[in-house]
SERO-4910 file (N, C-alpha, C, O; in steps of 0.05 Angstrom, whole numbers):
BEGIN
 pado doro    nc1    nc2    nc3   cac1   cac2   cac3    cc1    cc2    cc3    oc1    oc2    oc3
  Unk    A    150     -6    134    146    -27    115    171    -29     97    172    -19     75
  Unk    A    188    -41    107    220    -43     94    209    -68     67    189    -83     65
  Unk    A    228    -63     54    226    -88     27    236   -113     40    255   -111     56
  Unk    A    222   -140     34    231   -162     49    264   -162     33    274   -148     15
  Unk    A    279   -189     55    308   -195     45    310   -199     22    334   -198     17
  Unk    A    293   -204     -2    300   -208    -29    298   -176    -48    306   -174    -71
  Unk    A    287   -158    -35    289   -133    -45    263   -129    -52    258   -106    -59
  Unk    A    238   -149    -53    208   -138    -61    194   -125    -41    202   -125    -17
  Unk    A    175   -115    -48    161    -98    -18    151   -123      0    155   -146     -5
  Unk    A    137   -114     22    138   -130     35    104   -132     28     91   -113     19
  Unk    A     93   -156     34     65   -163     35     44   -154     53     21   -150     45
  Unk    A     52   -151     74     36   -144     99     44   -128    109     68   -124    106
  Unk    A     31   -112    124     14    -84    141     10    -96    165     -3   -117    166
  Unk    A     19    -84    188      9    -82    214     -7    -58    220      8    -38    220
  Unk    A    -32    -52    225    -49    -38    238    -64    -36    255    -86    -48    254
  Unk    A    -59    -22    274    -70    -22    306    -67    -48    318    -82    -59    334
  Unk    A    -41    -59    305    -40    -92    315    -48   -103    308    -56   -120    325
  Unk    A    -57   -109    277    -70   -140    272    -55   -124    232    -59   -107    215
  Unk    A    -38   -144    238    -25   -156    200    -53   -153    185    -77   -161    188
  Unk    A    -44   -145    174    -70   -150    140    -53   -150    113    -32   -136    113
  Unk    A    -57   -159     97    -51   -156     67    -51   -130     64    -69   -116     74
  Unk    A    -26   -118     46    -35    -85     37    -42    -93     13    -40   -116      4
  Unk    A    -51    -75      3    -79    -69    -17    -48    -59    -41    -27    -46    -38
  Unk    A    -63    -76    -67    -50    -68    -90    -64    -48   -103    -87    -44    -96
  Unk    A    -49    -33   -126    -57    -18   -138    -82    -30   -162    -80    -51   -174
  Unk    A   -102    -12   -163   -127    -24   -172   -146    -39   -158   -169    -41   -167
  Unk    A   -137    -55   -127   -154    -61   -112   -164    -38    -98   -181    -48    -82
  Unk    A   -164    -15    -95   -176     15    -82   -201      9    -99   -202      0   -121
  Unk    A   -226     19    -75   -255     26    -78   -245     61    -86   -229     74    -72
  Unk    A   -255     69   -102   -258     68   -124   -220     61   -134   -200     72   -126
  Unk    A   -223     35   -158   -192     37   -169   -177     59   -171   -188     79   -182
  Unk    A   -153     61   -163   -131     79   -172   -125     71   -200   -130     51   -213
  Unk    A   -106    100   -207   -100     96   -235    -66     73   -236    -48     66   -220
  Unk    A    -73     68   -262    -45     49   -264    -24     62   -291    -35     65   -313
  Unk    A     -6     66   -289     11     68   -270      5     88   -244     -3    110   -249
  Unk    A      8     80   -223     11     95   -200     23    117   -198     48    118   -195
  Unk    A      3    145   -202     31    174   -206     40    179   -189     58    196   -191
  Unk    A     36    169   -165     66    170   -144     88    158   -141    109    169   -133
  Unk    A     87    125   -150    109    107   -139    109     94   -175    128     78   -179
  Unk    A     95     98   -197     95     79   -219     86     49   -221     86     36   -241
  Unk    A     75     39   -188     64     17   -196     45     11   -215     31     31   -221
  Unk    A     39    -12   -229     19    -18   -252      0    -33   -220      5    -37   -197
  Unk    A    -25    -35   -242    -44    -59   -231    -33    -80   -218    -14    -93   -226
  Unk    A    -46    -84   -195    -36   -115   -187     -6   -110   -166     -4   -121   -145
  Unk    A      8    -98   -173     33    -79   -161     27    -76   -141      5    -65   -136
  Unk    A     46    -87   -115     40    -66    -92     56    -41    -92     80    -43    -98
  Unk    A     47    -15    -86     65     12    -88     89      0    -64     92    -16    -46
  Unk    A    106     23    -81    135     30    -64    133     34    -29    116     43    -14
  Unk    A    149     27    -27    145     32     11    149     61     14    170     73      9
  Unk    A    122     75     27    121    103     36    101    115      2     99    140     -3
  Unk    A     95    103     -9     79    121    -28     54    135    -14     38    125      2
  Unk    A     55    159    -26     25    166     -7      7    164    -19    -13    174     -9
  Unk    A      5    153    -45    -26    136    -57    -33    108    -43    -56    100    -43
  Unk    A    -16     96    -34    -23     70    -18    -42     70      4    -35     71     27
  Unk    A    -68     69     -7    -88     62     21    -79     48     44    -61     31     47
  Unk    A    -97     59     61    -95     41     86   -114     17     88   -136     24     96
  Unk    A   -112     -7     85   -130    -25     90   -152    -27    103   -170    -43     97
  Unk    A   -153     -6    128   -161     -5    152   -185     15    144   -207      6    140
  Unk    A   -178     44    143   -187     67    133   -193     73    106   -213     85    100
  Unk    A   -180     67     94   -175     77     64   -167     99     70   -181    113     55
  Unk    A   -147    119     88   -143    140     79   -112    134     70   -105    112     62
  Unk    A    -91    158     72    -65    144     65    -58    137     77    -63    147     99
  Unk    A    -39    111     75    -27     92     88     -6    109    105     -5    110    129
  Unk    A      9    121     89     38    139    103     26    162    127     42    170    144
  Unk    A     -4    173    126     -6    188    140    -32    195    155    -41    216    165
  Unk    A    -42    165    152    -66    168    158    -76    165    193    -97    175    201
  Unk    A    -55    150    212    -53    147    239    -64    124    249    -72    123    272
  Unk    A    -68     98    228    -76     79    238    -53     62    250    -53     52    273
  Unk    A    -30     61    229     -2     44    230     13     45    262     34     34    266
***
């Protein structure tokens, strides 16, 4: 999940082959805290590329290590 050409993260997630929206900080069942103590995102924020608080859309487990991606 590279940052698009303008330098922001990128919007979308490929998992097991089908794109989804990744999940901002505070959209997690149950909310994450804001600021994000891994990457510093606030609410609304998508985390840093490779944070390992970033759910997986798919699972909810972590995004960086969870084996859906």
């Amino acid at each position: 999940m590279p940052p698009d050409d303008d330098g922001r993260e990128a919007e979308l997630v490929t998992v097991r082959g089908v794109t989804l929206a990744r999940l901002r900080v505070g959209e997690e069942k149950p909310p994450g805290e804001s600021p994000c103590p891994g990457c510093g995102a606030y609410y609304f924020d998508l985390h840093a590329t490779g944070c390992e608080y970033e759910p997986c859309p798919v699972c909810g487990g972590q995004l960086v290590s969870c084996g859906c991606a």
